[in-house]
Structure formats: C-alpha cells, structure tokens
N, C-alpha and C positions, 0 to 999 in steps of 0.2 A: 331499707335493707336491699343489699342485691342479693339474688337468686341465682344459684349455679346450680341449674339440671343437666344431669348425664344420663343418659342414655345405653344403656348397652344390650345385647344379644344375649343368646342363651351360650355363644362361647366368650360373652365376656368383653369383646371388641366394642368399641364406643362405637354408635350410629349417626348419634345426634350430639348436640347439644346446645340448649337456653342459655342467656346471660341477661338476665332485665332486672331493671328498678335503678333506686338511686341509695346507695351508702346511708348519707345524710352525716356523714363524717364529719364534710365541711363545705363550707357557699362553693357554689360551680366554677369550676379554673382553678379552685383551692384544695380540695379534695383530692388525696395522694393515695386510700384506698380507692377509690372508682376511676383513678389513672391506671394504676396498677392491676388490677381485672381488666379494663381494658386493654392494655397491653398483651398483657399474657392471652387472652382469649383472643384478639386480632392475631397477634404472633402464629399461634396456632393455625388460623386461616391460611396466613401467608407460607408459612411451611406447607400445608397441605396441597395448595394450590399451587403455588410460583415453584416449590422445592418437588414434589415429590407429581406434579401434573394433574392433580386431583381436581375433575371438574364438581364443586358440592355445589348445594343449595346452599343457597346463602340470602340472607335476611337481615342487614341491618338500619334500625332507625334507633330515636330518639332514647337511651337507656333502654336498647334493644338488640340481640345479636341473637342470630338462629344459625345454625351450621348442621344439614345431611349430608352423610356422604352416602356415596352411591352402595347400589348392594352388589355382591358378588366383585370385588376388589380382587383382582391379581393376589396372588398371598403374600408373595413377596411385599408389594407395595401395602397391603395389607397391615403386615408387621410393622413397616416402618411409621403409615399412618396411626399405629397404636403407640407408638413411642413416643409421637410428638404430643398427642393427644392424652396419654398419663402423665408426660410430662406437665402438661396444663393443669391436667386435673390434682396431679401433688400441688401443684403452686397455689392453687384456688385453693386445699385443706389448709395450706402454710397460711395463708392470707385470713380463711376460716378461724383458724383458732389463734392467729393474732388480733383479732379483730372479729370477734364473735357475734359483736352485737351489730356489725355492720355486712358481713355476708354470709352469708349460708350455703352450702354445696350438699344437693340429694342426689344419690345414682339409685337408678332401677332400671330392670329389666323389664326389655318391651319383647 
C-alpha cells in the first residue's frame, strides 16, 4: 500500500509531506496507481521549487518522497504554496477512495 502523510500546522498550512511503499496494484512499469501518486506528489515538487522558487528538503529514493518546506514562508508565497499543495492533497483523496485498498492519505497536525 502507498502512504500519504500530510503534515500541517496549527494554521492548517501543509509543512511536510511522506509518500512511500509500493501500491501492489500491479508488476513495476505496470502499475498506473503508483504512476499516478507519483506524478502528482513529484508535480508538487516541481511547482513548489521551479514555479513558485521554494528551496524544501527534499528526500527521494526507492518508493520514497519526503518534501519540508521551510518555515516562516513570505505569505504571499505561502498561499500560493498551499494551493499547490491541497491541490495534491485532493488528488491523493481522489486516488484514495478510488483505490482504497492501494493508498492511504493521513493529515495531522505537528
């Protein structure tokens, strides 16, 4: 099963977030659920970085993706990093309850 942990603050703002394991949908290069988390959680990255200048922590290996963004964000870019970032996070429910038994998405507050 893949794992989508989110992360947020006590105003709500996404900090962080995990993306690891493996679907088990279907054999490797086949599997069109663990394409699609991938995409959308790299996506995310690249927005955050290339689009909006955002230097995070960034963590990827093997059915593995880690993403901190820095603390005290300009607000402005703030916002906009929250847009991309719930955008991900609806896409990951959508993928969620199409496929329940292959990913899972938890948010909590840190």
């Amino acid at each position: 099963m893949i794992h989508a942990e989110i992360f947020k603050d006590e105003n709500g703002n996404i900090v962080k977030y995990k993306i690891y394991g493996h679907s088990g949908y279907a054999k490797a290069g086949s599997d069109i659920v663990c394409a699609a988390v991938s995409s959308v959680s790299q996506a995310a990255v690249l927005g955050l970085t290339r689009v909006l200048g955002i230097q995070v922590g960034l963590e990827i290996k093997d059915a593995y993706l880690e993403c901190i963004l820095p603390e005290n964000l300009d607000e402005c870019i703030r916002q906009k990093a929250n847009v991309i970032l719930e955008t991900m996070v609806l896409t990951l429910k959508e993928f969620e309850d199409q496929y329940s038994k292959y990913v899972q998405v938890l948010e909590q507050e840190v």
